[in-house]
N, C-alpha and C positions, 0 to 999 in steps of 0.2 A: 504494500500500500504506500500511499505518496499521504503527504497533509496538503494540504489545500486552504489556501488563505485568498479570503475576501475583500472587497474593499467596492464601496462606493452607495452603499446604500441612505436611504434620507426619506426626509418629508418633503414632499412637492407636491402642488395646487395640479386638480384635476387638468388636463392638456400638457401638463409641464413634459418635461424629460428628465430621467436621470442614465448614470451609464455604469452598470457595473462589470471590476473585475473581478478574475480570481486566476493565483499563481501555484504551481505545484511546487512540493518541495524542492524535487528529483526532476531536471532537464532531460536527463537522460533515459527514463521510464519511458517504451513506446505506451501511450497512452490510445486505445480502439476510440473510446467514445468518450467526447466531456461536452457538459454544457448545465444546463441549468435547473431547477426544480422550484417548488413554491409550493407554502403552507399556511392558508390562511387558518383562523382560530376557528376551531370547531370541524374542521375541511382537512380531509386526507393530502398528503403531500402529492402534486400532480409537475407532470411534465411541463415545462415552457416551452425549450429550445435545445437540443442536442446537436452535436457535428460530431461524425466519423472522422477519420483520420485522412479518409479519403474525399470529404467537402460533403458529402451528404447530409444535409439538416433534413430536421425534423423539428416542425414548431406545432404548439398546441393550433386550435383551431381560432381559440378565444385572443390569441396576439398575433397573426397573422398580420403582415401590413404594418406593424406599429410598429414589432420588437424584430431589432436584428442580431443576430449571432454570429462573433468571429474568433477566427481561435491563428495560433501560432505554435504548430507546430513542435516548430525547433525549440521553441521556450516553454512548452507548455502554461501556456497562457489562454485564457478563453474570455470572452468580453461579449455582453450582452446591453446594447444598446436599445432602449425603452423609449418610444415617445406616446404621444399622446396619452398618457395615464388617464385611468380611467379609476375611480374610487374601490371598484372592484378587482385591482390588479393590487391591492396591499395585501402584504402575507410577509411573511419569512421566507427570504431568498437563497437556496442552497445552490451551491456549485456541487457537480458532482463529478468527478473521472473513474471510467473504467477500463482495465488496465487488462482484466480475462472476462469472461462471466463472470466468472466467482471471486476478483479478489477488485474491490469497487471501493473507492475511499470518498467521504463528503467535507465539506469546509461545515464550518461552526453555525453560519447562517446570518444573513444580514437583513436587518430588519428593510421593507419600505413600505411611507405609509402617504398615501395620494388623497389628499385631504385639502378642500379650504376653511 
């Protein structure tokens, strides 16, 4: 497993933007799949935004258009750019990498809350 550290989450007024990252420990771990998850309160943790290693994303349905996902490779780095926030896009934002099937690591979780 890698650790995974976050950074960029906030409160922004509905329409706003915010952009988060997240860095792996380990550069050197090929890393299959990273990207991103969300857990609002009361609300099972669901998919955002994922990237393979080969560019293939997969975004939920409900951020399609707004949120974009990008990642680097070399650096294991992934970045999920948000716009238009919508009051119902606050949750607790996990970065997540998978590294096999079975050996999957997550970052701590950064809060955003899309509020006026």
């Amino acid at each position: 497993q890698v650790q995974l550290v976050e950074s960029g989450g906030g409160l922004v007024q509905p329409g706003g933007s915010l952009t988060l990252s997240c860095a792996a420990s380990d550069t050197t771990v090929g890393i299959r799949v990273m990207g991103w998850y969300r857990q609002a309160p009361g609300k099972q943790r669901e998919l955002v935004a994922v990237m393979n290693a080969g560019g293939t994303i997969k975004y939920a349905d409900s951020v399609k258009g707004r949120f974009t996902i990008s990642r680097d490779n070399a650096k294991n780095t992934v970045t999920l750019q948000m716009n238009s926030l919508k009051p119902e896009d606050t949750a607790v934002y996990y970065c997540n990498a998978e590294i096999t099937v079975t050996v999957v690591s997550w970052g701590q979780g950064t809060q955003v809350t899309v509020s006026s």
